[in-house]
C-alpha positions as CSV (number, residue, x, y, z in Angstrom):
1,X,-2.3,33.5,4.7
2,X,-2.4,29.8,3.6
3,X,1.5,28.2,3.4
4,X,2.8,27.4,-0.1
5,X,2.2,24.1,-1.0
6,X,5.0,22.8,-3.5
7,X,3.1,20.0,-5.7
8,X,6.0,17.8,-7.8
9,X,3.9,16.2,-10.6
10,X,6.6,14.3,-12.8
11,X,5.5,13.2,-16.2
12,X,6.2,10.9,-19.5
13,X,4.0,10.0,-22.4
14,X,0.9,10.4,-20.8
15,X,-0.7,12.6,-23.1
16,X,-4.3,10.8,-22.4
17,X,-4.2,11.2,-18.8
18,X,-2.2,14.4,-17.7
19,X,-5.3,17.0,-18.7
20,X,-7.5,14.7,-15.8
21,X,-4.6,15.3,-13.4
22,X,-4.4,19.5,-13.9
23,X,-7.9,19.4,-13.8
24,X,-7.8,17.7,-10.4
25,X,-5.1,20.0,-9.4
26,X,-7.1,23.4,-10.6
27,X,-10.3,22.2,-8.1
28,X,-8.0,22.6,-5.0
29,X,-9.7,24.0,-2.1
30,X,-6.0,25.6,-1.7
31,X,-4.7,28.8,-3.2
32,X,-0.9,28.8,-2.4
33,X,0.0,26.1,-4.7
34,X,3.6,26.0,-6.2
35,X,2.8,23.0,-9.3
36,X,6.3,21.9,-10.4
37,X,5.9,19.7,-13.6
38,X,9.1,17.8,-14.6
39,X,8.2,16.8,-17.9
40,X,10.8,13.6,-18.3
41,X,11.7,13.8,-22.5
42,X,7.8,12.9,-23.9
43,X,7.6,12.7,-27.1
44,X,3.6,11.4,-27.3
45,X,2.4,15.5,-27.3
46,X,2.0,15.0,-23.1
47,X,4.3,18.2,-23.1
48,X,1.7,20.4,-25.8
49,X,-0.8,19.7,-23.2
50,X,1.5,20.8,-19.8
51,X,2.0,24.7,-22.7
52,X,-2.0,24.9,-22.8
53,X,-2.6,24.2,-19.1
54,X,-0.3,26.6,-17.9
55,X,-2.2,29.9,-18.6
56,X,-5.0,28.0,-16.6
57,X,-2.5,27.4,-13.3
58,X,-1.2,30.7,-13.6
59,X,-4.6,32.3,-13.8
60,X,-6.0,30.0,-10.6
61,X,-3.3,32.0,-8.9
62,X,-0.8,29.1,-9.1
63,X,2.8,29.2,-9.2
64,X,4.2,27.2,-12.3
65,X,7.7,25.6,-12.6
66,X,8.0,24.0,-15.9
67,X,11.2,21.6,-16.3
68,X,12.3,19.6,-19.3
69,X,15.0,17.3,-19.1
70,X,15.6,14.3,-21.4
71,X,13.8,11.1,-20.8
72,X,15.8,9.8,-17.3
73,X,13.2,8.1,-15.8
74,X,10.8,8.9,-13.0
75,X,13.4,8.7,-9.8
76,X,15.5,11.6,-11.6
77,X,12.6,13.5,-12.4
78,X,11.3,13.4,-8.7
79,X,14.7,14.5,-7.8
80,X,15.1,17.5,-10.0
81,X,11.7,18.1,-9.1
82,X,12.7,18.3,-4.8
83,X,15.5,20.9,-6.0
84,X,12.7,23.4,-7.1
85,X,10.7,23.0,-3.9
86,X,10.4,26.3,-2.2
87,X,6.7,25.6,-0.5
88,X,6.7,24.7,3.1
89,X,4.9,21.5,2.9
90,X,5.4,19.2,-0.3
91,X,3.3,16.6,-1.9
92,X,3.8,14.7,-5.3
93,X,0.8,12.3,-7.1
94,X,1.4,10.8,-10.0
95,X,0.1,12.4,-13.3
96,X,-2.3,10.0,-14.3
97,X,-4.2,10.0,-11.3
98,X,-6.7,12.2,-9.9
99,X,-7.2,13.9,-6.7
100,X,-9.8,14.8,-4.2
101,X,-11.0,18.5,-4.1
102,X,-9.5,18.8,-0.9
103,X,-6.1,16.8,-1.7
104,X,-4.2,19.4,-0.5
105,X,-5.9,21.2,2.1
106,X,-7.2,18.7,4.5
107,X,-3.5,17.0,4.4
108,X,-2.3,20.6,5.4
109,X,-4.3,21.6,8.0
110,X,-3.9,18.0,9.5
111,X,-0.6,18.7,10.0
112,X,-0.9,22.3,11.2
113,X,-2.6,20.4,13.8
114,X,0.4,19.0,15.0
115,X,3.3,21.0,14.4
116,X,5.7,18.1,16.1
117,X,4.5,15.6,13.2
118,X,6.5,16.0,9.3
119,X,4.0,13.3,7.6
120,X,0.4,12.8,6.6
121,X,-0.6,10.1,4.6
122,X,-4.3,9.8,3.3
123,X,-6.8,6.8,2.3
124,X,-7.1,5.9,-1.6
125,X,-10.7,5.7,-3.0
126,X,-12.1,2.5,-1.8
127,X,-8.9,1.3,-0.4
128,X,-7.2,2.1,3.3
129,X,-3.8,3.0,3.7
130,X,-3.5,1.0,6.7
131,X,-4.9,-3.0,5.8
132,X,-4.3,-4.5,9.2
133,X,-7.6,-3.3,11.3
134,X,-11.2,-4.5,11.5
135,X,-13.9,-2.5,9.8
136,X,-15.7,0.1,12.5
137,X,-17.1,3.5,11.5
138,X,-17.3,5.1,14.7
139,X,-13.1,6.2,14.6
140,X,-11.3,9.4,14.8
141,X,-10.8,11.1,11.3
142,X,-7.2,11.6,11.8
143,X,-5.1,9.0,13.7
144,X,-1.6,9.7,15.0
145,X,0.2,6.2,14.5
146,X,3.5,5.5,15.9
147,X,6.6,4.3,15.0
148,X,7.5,2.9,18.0
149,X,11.1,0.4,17.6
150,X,10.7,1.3,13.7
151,X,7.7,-0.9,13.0
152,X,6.3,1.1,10.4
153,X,9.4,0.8,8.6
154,X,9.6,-2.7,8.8
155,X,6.0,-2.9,7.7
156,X,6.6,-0.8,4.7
157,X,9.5,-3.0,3.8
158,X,7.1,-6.2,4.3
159,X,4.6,-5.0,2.0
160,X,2.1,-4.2,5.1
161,X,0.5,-0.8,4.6
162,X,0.2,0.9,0.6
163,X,2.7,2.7,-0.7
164,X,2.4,5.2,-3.1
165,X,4.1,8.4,-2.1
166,X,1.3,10.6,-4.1
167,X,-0.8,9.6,-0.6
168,X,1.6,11.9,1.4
169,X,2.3,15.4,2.3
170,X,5.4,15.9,4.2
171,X,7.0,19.0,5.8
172,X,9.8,20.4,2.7
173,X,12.4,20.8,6.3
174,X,12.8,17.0,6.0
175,X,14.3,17.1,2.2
176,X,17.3,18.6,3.8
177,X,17.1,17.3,7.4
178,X,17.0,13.8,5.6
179,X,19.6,15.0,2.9
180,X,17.1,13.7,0.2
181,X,18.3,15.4,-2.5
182,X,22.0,14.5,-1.7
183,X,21.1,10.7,-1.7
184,X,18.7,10.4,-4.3
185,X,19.4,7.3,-6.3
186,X,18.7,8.0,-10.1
187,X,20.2,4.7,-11.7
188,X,18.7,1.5,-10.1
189,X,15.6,1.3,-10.8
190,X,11.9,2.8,-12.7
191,X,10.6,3.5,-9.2
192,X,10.8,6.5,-6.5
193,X,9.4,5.0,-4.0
194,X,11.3,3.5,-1.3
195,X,13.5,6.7,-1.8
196,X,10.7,8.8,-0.1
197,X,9.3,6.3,2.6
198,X,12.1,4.6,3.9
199,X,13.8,7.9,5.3
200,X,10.5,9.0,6.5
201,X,10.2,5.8,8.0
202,X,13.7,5.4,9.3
203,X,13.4,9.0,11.0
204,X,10.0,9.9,11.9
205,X,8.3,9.0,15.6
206,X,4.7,9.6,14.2
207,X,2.6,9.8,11.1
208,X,-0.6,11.1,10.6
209,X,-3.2,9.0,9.3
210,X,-5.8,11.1,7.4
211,X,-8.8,8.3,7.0
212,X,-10.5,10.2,4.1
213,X,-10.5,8.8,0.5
214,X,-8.8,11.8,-1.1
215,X,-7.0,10.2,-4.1
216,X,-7.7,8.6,-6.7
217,X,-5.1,5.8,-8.4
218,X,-6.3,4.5,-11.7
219,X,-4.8,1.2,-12.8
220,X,-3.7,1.9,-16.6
221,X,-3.1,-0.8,-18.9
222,X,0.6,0.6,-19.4
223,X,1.4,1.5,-15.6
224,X,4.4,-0.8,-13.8
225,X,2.0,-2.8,-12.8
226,X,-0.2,-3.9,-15.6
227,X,2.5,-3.8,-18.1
228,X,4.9,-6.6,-16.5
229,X,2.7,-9.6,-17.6
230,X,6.2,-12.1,-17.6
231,X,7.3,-14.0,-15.0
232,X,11.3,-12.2,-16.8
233,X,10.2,-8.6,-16.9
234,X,8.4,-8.9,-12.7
235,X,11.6,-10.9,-11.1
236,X,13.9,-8.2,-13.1
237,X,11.8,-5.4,-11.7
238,X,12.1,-7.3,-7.8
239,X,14.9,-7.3,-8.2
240,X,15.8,-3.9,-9.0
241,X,13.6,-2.5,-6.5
242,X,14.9,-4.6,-3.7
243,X,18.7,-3.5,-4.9
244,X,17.3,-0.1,-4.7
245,X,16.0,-0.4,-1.3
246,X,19.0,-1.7,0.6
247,X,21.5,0.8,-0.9
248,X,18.6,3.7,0.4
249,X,18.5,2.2,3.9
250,X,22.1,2.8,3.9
251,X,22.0,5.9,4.3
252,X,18.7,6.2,7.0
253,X,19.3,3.5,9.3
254,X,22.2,2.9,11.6
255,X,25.0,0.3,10.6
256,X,24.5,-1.9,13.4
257,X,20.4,-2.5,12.2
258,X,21.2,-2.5,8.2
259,X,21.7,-6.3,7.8
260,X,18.2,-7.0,9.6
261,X,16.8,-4.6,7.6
262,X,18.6,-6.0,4.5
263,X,17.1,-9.2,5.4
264,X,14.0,-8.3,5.7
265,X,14.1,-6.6,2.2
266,X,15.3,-9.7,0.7
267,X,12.9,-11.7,2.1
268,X,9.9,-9.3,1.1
269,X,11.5,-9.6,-2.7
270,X,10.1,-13.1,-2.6
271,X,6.8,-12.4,-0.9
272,X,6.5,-9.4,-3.7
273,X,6.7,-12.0,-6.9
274,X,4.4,-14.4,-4.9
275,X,1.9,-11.4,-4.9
276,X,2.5,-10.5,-8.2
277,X,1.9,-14.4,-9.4
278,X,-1.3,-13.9,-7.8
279,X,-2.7,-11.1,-9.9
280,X,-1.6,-12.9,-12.9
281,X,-3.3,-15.9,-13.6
282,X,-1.0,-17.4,-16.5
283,X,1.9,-17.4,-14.2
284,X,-0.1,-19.3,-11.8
285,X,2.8,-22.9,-12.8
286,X,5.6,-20.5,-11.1
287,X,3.8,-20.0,-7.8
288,X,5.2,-23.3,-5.7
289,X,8.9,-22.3,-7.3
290,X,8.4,-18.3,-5.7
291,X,6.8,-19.9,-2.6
292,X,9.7,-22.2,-1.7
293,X,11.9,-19.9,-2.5
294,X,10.3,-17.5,-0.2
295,X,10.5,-19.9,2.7
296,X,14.4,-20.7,1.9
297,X,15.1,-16.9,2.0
298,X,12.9,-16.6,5.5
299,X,15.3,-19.8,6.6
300,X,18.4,-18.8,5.3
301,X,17.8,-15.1,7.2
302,X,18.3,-16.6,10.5
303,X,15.8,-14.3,11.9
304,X,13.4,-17.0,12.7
305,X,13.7,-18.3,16.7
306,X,13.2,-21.7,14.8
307,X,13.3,-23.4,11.9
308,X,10.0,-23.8,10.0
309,X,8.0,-26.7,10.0
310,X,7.9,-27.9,6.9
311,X,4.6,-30.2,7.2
312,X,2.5,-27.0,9.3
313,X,3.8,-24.9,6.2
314,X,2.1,-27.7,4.0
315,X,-1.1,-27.8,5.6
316,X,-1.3,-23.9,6.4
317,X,-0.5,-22.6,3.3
318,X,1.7,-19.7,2.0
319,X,-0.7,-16.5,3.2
320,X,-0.8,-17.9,6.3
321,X,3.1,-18.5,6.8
322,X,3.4,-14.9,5.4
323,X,1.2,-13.3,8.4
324,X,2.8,-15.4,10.7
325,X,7.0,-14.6,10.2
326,X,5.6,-10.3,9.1
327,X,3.8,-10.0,12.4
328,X,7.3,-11.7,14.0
329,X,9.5,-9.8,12.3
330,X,7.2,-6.4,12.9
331,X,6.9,-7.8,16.6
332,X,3.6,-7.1,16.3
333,X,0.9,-9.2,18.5
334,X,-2.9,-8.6,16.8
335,X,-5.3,-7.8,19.0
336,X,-7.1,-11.1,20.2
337,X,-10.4,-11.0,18.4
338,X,-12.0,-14.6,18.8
339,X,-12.0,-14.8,15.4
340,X,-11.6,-18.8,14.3
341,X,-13.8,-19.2,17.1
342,X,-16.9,-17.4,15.9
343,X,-16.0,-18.5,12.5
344,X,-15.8,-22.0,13.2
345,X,-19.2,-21.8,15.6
346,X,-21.3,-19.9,12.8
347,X,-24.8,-21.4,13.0
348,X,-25.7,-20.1,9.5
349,X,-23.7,-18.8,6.4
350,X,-20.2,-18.3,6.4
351,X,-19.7,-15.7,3.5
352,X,-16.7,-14.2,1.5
353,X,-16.7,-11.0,0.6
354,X,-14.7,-10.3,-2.7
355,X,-13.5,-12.4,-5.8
356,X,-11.1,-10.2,-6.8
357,X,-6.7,-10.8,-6.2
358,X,-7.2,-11.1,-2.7
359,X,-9.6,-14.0,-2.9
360,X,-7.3,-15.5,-5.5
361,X,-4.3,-15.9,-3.0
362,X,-5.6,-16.4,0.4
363,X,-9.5,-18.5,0.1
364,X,-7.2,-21.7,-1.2
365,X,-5.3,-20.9,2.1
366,X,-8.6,-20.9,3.8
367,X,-9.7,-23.8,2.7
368,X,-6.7,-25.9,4.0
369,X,-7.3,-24.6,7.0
370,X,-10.9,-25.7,7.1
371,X,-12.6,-22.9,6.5
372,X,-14.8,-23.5,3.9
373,X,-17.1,-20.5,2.7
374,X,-20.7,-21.6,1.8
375,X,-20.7,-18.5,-1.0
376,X,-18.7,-16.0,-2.3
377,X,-20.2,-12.7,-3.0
378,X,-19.4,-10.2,-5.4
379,X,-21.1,-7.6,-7.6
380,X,-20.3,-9.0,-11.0
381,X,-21.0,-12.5,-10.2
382,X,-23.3,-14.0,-12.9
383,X,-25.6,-17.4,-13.0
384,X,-24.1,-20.2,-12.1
385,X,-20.3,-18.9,-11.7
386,X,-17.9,-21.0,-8.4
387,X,-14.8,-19.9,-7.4
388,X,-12.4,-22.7,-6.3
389,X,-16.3,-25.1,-6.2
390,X,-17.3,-22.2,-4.3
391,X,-21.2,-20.8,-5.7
392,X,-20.6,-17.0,-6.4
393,X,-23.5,-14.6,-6.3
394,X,-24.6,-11.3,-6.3
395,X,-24.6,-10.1,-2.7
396,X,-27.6,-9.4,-0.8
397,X,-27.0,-7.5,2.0
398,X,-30.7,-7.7,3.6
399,X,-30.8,-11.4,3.8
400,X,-27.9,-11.2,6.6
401,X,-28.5,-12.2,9.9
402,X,-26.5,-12.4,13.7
403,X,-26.0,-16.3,12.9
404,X,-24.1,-15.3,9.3
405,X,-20.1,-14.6,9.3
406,X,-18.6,-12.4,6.6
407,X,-14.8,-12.4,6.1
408,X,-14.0,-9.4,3.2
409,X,-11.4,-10.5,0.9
410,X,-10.4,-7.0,0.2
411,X,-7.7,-4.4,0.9
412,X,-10.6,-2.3,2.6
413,X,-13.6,-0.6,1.0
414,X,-15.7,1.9,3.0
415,X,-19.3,1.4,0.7
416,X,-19.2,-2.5,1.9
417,X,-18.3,-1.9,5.5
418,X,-21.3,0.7,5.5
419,X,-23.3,-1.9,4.7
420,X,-22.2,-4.6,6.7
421,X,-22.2,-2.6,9.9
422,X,-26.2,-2.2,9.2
423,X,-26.9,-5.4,9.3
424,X,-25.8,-7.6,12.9
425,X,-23.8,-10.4,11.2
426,X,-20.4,-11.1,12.5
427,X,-17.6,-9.2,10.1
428,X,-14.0,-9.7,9.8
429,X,-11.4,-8.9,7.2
430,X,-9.0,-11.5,5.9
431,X,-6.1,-10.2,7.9
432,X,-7.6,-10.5,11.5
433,X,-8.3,-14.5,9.5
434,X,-4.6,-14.7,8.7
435,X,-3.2,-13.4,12.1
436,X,-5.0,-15.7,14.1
437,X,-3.9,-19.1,11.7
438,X,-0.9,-17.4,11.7
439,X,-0.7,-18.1,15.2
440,X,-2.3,-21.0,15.6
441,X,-0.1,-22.7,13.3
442,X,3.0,-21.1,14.2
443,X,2.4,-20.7,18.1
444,X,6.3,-20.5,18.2
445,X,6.5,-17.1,16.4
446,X,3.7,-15.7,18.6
447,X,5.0,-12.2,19.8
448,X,4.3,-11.9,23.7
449,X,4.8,-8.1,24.3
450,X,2.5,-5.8,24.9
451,X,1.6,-4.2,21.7
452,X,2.6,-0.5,21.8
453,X,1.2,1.0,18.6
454,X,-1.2,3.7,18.6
């Protein structure tokens, strides 16, 4: 018999989006489904449309836990939501999303695999949950990824691997092993997050990596992200998220590593409204302000083995600087790659792929650092349009040849890399780019150990 599968879907005011959700939930290839909805005081008809889908759970052969509370935000929802639980593994994707047919049972059965291992985590459509390796299609499905000295917790905490918790399924033994319940936090902040991955984080020696696409997060014009369009509204919401993170970690990690963790967070804060700046163009006249300030609070940390050079941080640019202190403080030493080298000694077309956030914060970086990209390609590039005096156009992936270089200026997408690995042109992504002027800028925060992640 298939294990119960206790799915916490909290919701508010999403009346438009919630039927897309159940439907996802009703394709499961999974039968022992336990779907807790926690409907968080709507008062836009969201909870008319959780009455007329519940006949339709019910009749799937679902369990159905209906909770209504009044309106306490999302990180009190989740919580009431983990006291329900009585499936043996536990899952919880946001209500305006929509999920993979096989969600559920392909993050199951990857951990019945390996009964020593609490966590799966799975790839979002078109984006990777890890963004720190090179393209390749010829890779194991599921990876098991250590957390060897706690990197992957300091990597979450640095913003270096996605985050949304509706990408896991986790054991329901850890809500109690990690006393989750006990040390929820319910009045700090609009955001669950950190409350589910830093414990994981903090206690688990392995996650699974399941590299399929099986969830699908859809970018609303009223989610966090989208709706904080002030420079006021992002630093508050920093702010409160960073607060919320270092009184979480006080619980999970031991007192003797909380101030470097602490620090870490803090410094991340800055790095976070740097990013955000990025993917809002009218805040572009606060970006040196947030950048500084990012470099005083990477100073002031004292975790540094020197201070920063002022001019290299000048001539390198912020993304670089950024790669360079994460992969110190991760002690993490990238895989040598040759990567300026074969950029620097292409004998044709050096491309970009992607004009999208990513090229917005990190070709202008490029650039200073002399790599100059004859064109930047992208699928809704029209006539005559440049990017930083840069000619965008559409791409053509049959015109590539072993003398061009790509670099993709995106957090991963599997249709591109398809179609670059057809053709025998050089292909890197922007972080192998970053690592390397990371360390050939900063040579002093180099990491010489022998890299022991999986």
């Amino acid at each position: 018999m298939q294990p119960k599968v206790s799915m916490i879907v909290s919701c508010y005011n999403k009346v438009n989006y919630i039927s897309g959700m159940l439907d996802s939930v009703l394709s499961q290839k999974w039968d022992n489904i336990e779907i807790i909805l926690v409907n968080d005081g709507s008062n836009d008809g969201t909870r008319d449309v959780i009455a007329q889908y519940e006949d339709k759970l019910i009749a799937r052969g679902y369990e159905v836990i209906i909770w209504d509370q009044e309106n306490q935000g999302v990180a009190a929802a989740v919580r009431n939501g983990l006291k329900l639980v009585t499936g043996e593994f536990v899952c919880m994707p946001d209500c305006d999303d929509l999920l993979h047919e096989e969600y559920v049972s392909a993050m199951v059965n990857a951990l019945r695999q390996f009964p020593h291992i609490n966590c799966v985590v799975c790839d979002v459509v078109k984006n990777r949950w890890d963004m720190g390796f090179s393209p390749k299609l010829n890779i194991p499905e599921i990876n098991v990824v250590s957390n060897y000295n706690r990197n992957l917790l300091k990597k979450y905490i640095l913003g270096k691997f996605l985050t949304n918790v509706a990408l896991i399924v986790f054991r329901a033994s850890i809500i109690t092993e990690l006393q989750l319940i006990e040390t929820f936090i319910t009045n700090q902040s609009n955001t669950q997050e950190p409350q589910i991955w830093l414990p994981i984080l903090a206690s688990e020696d392995f996650v699974l990596h399941l590299r399929r696409p099986l969830y699908s997060y859809i970018l609303r014009e009223d989610s966090i992200v989208t709706s904080q369009t002030s420079m006021e509204t992002i630093d508050k919401y920093a702010e409160s998220r960073c607060v919320l993170s270092q009184n979480t970690l006080k619980h999970c990690v031991e007192p003797s590593e909380l101030d470097f963790f602490c620090k870490i967070e803090a410094i991340y804060k800055d790095a976070f409204l740097v990013r955000r700046i990025n993917r809002n163009p009218h805040l572009e006249s606060y970006k040196d302000f947030y950048i500084n300030q990012f470099v005083q609070t990477v100073k002031a940390s004292g975790l540094l083995p020197c201070l920063l050079n002022e001019k290299r941080i000048e001539e390198a640019g912020y993304s670089t600087l950024f790669y360079a202190v994460s992969n110190y403080l991760t002690q993490y030493s990238p895989p040598k790659k040759d990567t300026l080298t074969i950029i620097r000694r292409t004998q044709s077309r050096l491309i970009a792929y992607g004009a999208g956030f990513v090229a917005k914060s990190t070709l202008e970086d490029f650039i200073k650092c002399n790599i100059v990209p004859d064109e930047v390609w992208d699928i809704k590039a029209q006539g005559y349009d440049q990017i930083l005096d840069i000619p965008l156009v559409i791409p053509d992936f049959g015109s590539l040849t072993r003398e061009d270089t790509v670099i993709i200026l995106m957090y991963g997408n599997l249709d591109v890399e398809r179609e670059l690995r057809k053709t025998e042109c050089n292909v890197f992504y922007f972080q192998d780019v970053l690592n390397d002027l990371g360390a050939e800028y900063f040579p002093e925060l180099i990491v010489n150990i022998n890299n022991k992640e999986v």
